[in-house]
C-alpha positions as CSV (number, residue, x, y, z in Angstrom):
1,X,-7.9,45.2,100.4
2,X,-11.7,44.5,101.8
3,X,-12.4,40.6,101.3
4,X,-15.5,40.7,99.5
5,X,-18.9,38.4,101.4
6,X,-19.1,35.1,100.1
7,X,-22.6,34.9,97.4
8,X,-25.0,32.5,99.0
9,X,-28.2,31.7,96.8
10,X,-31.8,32.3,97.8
11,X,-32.3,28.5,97.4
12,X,-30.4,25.3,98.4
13,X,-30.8,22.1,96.2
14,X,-32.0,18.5,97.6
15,X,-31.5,15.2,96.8
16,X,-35.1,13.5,98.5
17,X,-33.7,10.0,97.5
18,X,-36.2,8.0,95.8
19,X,-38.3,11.2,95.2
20,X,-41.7,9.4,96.1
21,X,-44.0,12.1,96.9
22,X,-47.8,10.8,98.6
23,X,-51.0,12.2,99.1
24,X,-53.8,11.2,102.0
25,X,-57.1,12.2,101.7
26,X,-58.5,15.9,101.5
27,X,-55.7,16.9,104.1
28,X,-52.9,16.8,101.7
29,X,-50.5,15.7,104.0
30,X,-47.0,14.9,102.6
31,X,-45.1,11.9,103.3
32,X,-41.1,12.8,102.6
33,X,-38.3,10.3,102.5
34,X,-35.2,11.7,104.8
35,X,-33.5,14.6,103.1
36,X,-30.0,14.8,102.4
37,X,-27.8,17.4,101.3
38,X,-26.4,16.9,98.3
39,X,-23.5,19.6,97.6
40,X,-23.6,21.6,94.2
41,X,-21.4,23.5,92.4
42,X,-22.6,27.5,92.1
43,X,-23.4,26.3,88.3
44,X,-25.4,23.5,88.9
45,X,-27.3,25.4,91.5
46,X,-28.0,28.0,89.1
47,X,-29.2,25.4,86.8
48,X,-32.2,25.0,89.2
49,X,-32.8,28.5,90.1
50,X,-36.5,29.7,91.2
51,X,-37.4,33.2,92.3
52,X,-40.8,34.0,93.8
53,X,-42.4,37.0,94.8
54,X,-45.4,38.0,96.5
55,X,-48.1,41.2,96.4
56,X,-50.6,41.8,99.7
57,X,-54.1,43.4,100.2
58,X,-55.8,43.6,103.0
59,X,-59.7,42.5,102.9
60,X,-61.6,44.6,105.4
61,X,-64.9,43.3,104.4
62,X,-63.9,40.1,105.4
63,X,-62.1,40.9,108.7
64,X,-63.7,41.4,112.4
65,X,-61.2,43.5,114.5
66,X,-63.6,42.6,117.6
67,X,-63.1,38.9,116.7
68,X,-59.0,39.4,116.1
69,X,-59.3,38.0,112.4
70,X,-57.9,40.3,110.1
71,X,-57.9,38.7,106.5
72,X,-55.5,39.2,103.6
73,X,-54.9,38.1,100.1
74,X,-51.7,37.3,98.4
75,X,-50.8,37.3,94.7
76,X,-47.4,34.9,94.2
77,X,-45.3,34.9,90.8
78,X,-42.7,31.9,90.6
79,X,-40.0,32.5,87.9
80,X,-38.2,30.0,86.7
81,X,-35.0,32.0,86.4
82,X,-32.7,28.5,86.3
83,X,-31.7,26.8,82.9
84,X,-34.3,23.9,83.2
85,X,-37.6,23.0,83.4
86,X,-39.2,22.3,87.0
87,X,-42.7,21.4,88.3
88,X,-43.8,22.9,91.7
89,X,-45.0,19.2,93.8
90,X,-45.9,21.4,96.6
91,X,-45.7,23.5,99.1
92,X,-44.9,24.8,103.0
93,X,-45.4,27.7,104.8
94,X,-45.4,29.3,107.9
95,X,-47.9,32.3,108.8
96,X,-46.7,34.4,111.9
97,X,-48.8,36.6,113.9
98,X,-47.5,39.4,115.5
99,X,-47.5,37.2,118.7
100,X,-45.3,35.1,117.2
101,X,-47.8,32.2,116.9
102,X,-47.1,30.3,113.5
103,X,-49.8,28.3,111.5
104,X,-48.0,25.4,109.2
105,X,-49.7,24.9,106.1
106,X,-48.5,22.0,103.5
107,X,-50.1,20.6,100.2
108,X,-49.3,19.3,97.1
109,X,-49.5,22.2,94.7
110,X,-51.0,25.9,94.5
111,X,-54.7,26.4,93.5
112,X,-54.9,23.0,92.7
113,X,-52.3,23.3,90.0
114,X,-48.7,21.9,89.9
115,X,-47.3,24.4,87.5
116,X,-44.6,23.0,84.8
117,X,-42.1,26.0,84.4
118,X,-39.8,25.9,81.5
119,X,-36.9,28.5,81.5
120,X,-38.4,32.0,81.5
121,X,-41.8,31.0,82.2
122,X,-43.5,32.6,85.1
123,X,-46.8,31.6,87.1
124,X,-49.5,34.1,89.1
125,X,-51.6,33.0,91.7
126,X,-53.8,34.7,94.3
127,X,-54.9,32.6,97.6
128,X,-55.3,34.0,101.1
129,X,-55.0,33.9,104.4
130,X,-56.4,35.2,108.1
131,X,-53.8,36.0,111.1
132,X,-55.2,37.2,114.6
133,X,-53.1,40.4,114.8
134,X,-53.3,43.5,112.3
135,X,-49.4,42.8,111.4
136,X,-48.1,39.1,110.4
137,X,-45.9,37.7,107.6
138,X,-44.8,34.7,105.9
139,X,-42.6,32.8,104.5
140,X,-41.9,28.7,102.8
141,X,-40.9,27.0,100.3
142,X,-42.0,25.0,97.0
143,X,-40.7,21.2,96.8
144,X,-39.9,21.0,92.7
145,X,-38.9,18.8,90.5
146,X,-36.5,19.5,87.3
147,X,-37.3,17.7,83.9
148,X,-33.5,15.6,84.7
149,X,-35.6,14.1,88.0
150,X,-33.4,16.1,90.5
151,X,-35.6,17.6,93.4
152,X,-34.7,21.2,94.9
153,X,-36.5,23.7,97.4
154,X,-37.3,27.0,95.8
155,X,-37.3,29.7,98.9
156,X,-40.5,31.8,99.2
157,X,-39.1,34.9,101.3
158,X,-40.7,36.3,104.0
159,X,-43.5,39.1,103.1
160,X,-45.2,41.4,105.5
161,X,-49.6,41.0,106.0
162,X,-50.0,44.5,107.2
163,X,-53.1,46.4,107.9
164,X,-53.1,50.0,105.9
165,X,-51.5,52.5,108.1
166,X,-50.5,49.9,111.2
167,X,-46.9,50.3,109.9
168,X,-45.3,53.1,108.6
């Protein structure tokens, strides 16, 4: 009989110790306590469960092929697919070129907002984003906090920044 692959889930839960998150200035940067890996059961992992999805467009009005900028928007949903409430603290992602060069961004929130999700609640933004190359992607995560004070990474998986007919 075939052995079936082991489930992993699209997200892995963190205990961030004290959970003191910090601000500094207009930059946003983050100051983290060391992480550490707390182990979960598969029920208390789907306890904090968040699924995220993302939408592209390409903006040609405000990209200059002659100056390699090539600018896109993005439209994210978060679901709070888990059985309790979380609030997105902030976030990280990587944007790749297709030259493999990565830009890091991190901030506390989306849009200025850190989003409470209860069970079944869902929430739409639309940002952007400008990559030297007509194909990119990204990818990242959102640092959250549940209502019981335990802290988890929600995954953002990787999507494709594609000029119209570049790939097929």
């Amino acid at each position: 009989m075939k052995k079936k692959p082991r489930y992993y889930p699209p997200i892995a839960a963190w205990n961030i110790g004290n959970g003191v998150w910090t601000a500094r200035g207009y930059s946003c940067a983050i100051d983290l306590p060391p992480l550490h890996i707390k182990p979960h059961t598969m029920a208390e992992i789907r306890k904090y469960h968040i699924t995220v999805t993302a939408k592209t467009h390409f903006i040609p009005e405000q990209s200059d092929e002659t100056a390699e900028r090539y600018v896109f928007s993005y439209t994210i949903t978060i679901a709070n697919t888990g059985q309790i409430a979380a609030q997105l603290i902030s976030r990280h992602w990587q944007i790749i070129d297709a030259h493999q060069h990565v830009q890091e961004v991190r901030g506390l929130g989306v849009v200025g907002e850190q989003p409470l999700l209860k069970p079944g609640d869902s929430f739409e933004y639309t940002s952007g984003t400008a990559v030297s190359t007509p194909v990119g992607s990204m990818k990242g995560s959102y640092q959250m906090v549940a209502e019981d004070g335990s802290s988890f990474e929600a995954e953002i998986p990787e999507f494709i920044l594609s000029v119209p007919r570049v790939l097929h």
